[in-house]
ROSE-187308 format. One record per residue (C-alpha): x, y, z; residue in one letter. Coordinates in steps of 0.05 Angstrom, whole numbers, plus 5000, padded with zeros to 4 digits. Last residue first. Layout:
N
XYZA...
REM end
This chain:
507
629123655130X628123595055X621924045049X625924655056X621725225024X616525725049X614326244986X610125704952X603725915009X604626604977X601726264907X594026054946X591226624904X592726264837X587225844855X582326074799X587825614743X587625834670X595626034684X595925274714X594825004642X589024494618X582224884643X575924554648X579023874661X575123294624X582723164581X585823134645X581422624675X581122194618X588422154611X588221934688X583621434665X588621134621X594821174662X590820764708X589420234659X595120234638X599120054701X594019594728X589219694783X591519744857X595020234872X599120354939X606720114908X606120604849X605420504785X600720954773X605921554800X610121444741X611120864693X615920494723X615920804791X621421254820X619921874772X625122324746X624922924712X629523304687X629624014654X635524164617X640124744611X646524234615X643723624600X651123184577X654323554634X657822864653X653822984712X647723004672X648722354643X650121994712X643322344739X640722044669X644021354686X640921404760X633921594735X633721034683X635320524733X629920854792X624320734749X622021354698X626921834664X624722464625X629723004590X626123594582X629124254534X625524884539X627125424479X624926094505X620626514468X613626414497X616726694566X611726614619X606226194568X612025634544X614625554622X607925424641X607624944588X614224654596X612424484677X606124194654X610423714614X615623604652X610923404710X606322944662X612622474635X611321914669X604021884692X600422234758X603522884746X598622924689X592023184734X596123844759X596824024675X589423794662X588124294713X585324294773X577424534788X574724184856X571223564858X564923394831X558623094873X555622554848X550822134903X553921564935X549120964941X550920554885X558120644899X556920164967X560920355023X561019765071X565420205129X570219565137X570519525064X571520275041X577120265094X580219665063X579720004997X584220615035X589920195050X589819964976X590320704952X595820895003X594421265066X599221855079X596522225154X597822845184X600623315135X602224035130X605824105202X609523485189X612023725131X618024145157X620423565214X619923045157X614822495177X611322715118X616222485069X616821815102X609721645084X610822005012X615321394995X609920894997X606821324942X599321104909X596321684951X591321974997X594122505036X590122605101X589623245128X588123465202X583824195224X585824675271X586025275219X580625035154X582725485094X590125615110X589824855135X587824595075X592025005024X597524755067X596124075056X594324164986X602424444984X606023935028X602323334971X603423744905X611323874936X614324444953X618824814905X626524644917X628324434858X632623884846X639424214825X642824354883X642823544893X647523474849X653923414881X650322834931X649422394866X648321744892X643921934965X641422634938X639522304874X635721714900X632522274960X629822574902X627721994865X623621704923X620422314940X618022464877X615723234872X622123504860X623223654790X630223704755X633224414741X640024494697X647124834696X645025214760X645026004764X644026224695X642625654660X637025664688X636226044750X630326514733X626126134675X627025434708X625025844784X618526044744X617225404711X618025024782X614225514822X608125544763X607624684761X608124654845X602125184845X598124704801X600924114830X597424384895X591024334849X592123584831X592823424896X583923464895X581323714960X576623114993X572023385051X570323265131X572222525122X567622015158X568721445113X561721565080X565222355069X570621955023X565221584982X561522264973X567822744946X569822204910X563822004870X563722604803X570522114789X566621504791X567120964841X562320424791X569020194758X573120054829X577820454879X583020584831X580320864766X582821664784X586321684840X593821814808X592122514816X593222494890X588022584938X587723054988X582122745054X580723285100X579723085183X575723505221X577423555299X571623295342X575322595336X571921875303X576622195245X583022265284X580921535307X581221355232X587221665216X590721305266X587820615247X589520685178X596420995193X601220395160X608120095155X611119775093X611019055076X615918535044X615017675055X608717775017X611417104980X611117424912X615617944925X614818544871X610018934900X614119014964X620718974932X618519654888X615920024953X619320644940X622720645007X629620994984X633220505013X641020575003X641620735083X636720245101X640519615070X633819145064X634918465084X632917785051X634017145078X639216735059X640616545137X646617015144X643517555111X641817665041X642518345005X637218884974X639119544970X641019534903X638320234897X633520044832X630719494875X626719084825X631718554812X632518484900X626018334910X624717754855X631517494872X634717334809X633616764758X637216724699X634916134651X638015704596X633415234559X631415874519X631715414453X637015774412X641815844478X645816424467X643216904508X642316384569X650116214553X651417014560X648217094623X654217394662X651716994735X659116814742X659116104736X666715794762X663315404824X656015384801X659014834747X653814864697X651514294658X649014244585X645613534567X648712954528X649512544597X653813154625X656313734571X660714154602X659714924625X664215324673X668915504624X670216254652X667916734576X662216214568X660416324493X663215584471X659715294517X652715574508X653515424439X652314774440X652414714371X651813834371X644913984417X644413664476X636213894474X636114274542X627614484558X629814144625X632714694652X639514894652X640415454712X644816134718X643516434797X643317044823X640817284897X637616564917X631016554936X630116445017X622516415010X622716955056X615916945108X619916855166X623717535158X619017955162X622518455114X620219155125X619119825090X618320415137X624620345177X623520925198X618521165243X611321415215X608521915256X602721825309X596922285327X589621925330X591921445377X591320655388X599320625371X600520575450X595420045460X598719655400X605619695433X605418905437X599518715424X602518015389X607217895452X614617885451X619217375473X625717425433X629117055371X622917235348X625217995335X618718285334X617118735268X615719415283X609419815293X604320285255X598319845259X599319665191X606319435210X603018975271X597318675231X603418425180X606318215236X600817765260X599317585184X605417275187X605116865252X597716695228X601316375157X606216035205X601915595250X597515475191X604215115167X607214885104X604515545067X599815775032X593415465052X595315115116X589214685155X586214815221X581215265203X581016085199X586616435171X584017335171X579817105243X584916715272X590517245255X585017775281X584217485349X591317745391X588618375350X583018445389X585918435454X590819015440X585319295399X580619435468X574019695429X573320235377X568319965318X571220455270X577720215287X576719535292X573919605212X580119925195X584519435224X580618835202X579919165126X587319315123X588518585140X583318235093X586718705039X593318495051X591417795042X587417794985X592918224952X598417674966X592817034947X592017434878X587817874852X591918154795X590418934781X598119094804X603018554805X
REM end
């Protein structure tokens, strides 16, 4: 749960701190990190779990994914360090899978299960019998009992139930996996289907044991940095209130240069020339050409509708996305250098491991990732002068919250061609998006514009942040309304438009 400090998030911060902070300090990391479990669960007693022994395995492998590596298999010998030597680089990709399971720290929770608690009153109604369609509950001892056997998971006795004595409880993981890509292998643990995954990250927030993590660059990026080549930070717009009260908006640009970070470009701008491509190619091809356009910049609900909906896919536009585009702004402006997208998106990692993005971005570091950097490098907001960021729109700001990309995409539309009627049809969490893609098949939003966004609430609720939902989608509102200009027409980087001209981000 974002904003919560809980044992989970105490955790993966100590971890992304070590790794950063053993980056800055160089050093041999494949002896180091044989230390850091002791280090991260000192003592001799468990805190967590049954075993000390365990909780060090754990945040062993965790160590290992944020250093960019697999899992182990321990039903084989394989050392800590590993591969960490190898990963010690300032060049390295991310390699699918990119959200893991480690597989000893599943609590084993059942998929589905319908349970009486002890909140039962034996009631004379009972009305939880006489609702359940496969008679699988009797009253035992003047309480309601349900035979496991004949139950099947429908809910409609917990419905029923006047006193909530009734409970459905489903795998944490697998409930918020919108791709259902969640299933239990032959020890009840759980196991990610990689070819549903659409590696939004939802299981990984949503598991309360930690058992789910994704794979990291911190200590990549970092070496790039300790490099002679300049690195440049691009921050998405879902920045804004994440890294801490007293880290101000005018304080970016200085807290990312204390990291070591030649300059911070604002995503928010490439959504700019993302917004125009989007509203031009609506204007053009709609419903002209294709019965209706949905947006493209969430990974995660792109590659959803490409995976369910296959037929559809000619209708995502093909416009680069905010993150490809700042990239390539970047490296117009500064030939030779590296860029570092700074994001709440799990989902973008695997987006710039695609053979055309590659070449725009280096690095995806999520919002948490990068705290543990500000930790390791003790940056202190009290001591980083203001300095504003570049000049996006309000329009580039929204893409951040549900709802924003349509938006900015209407209002384009609204100043090319004030005359034409745009109709938007919005969808946030993977659910929604798969019964509006179902919707639009059916040709129920035929000369629509879609958008979908993988998160519940946007790009704020993505797996990287770190601050709640609202609270988030609150300071972005800030942002946007603080923005000199508020539609990409107002915008002084129209020049950077030729860079929209290259297509074919889905390889």
């Amino acid at each position: 749960m974002r904003g919560l400090e809980s044992n989970k998030t105490k955790i993966r911060h100590k971890i992304f701190t070590e790794i950063a902070r053993a980056a800055y300090e160089g050093g041999d990391i494949a002896k180091e990190i044989e230390h850091l479990p002791f280090k991260i669960i000192p003592g001799e007693v468990a805190t967590y779990r049954d075993s000390i022994f365990l909780e060090r395995a754990i945040v062993g492998e965790r160590l290992r994914l944020a250093m960019g590596l697999p899992v182990r298999s321990y039903a084989e010998q394989c050392e800590l360090s590993d591969g960490v030597s190898e990963s010690a680089i300032s060049e390295k990709y991310y390699v699918p899978p990119l959200i893991n399971v480690i597989k000893f720290a599943c609590n084993k929770c059942p998929e589905k299960r319908v349970m009486v608690t002890n909140g039962c009153q034996g009631c004379i109604e009972h009305p939880c019998l006489e609702v359940c369609p496969k008679g699988a509950i009797s009253m035992v001892e003047g309480k309601s009992f349900i035979d496991q056997s004949k139950c099947i998971k429908c809910g409609k006795c917990a419905d029923a139930c006047s006193y909530h004595a009734i409970i459905k409880q489903e795998r944490p993981c697998s409930a918020a996996c919108g791709m259902n890509a969640i299933k239990t292998d032959q020890y009840g643990r759980a196991e990610i289907d990689q070819d549903k995954c659409v590696s939004c990250g939802m299981c990984l927030v949503n598991c309360p044991f930690g058992a789910i993590a994704d794979k990291g660059q911190i200590y990549q990026t970092i070496m790039a940095i300790k490099s002679d080549v300049p690195v440049y930070a691009a921050i998405a717009p879902a920045f804004c209130g994440q890294f801490g009260p007293a880290m101000t908006f005018d304080k970016m640009r200085g807290a990312f240069k204390a990291l070591g970070f030649e300059d911070v470009v604002e995503v928010s701008i490439g959504a700019d020339i993302c917004t125009l491509q989007e509203a031009q190619d609506f204007l053009k091809e709609v419903p002209a050409e294709r019965p209706f356009m949905a947006t493209s910049c969430c990974p995660a609900w792109a590659m959803m509708a490409k995976k369910l909906f296959p037929t559809l896919a000619p209708n995502i536009s093909m416009a680069l996305t905010p993150m490809t585009l700042t990239g390539r702004m970047i490296k117009k402006d500064h030939p030779g250098c590296k860029v570092a997208f700074i994001g709440p998106c799990a989902a973008k990692k695997l987006e710039a491991s695609r053979r055309t993005v590659r070449s725009d971005i280096d690095f995806v570091l999520t919002f948490e990732e990068v705290l543990g950097m500000f930790d390791a490098k003790e940056v202190d907001p009290e001591d980083i002068p203001s300095d504003p960021l570049g000049e996006a729109t309000g329009d580039g700001r929204g893409f951040a919250v549900v709802g924003g990309v349509a938006q900015a995409v209407v209002n384009a539309a609204k100043r090319l061609a004030p005359d034409r009627e745009i109709k938007v049809a919005v969808a946030n969490g993977l659910p929604e998006c798969k019964k509006m893609l179902a919707l639009a098949k059916a040709g129920k939003y035929n000369g629509y514009l879609l958008e979908g966004m993988g998160c519940p609430g946007g790009c704020v609720a993505g797996a990287g942040t770190v601050v709640p939902v609202n609270f988030s989608t609150s300071e972005v509102r800030k942002a946007q309304k603080d923005a000199k200009d508020s539609c990409i027409l107002e915008s002084k980087y129209l020049h950077y438009l030729p860079l929209i001209e290259e297509r074919g981000v889905e390889e």
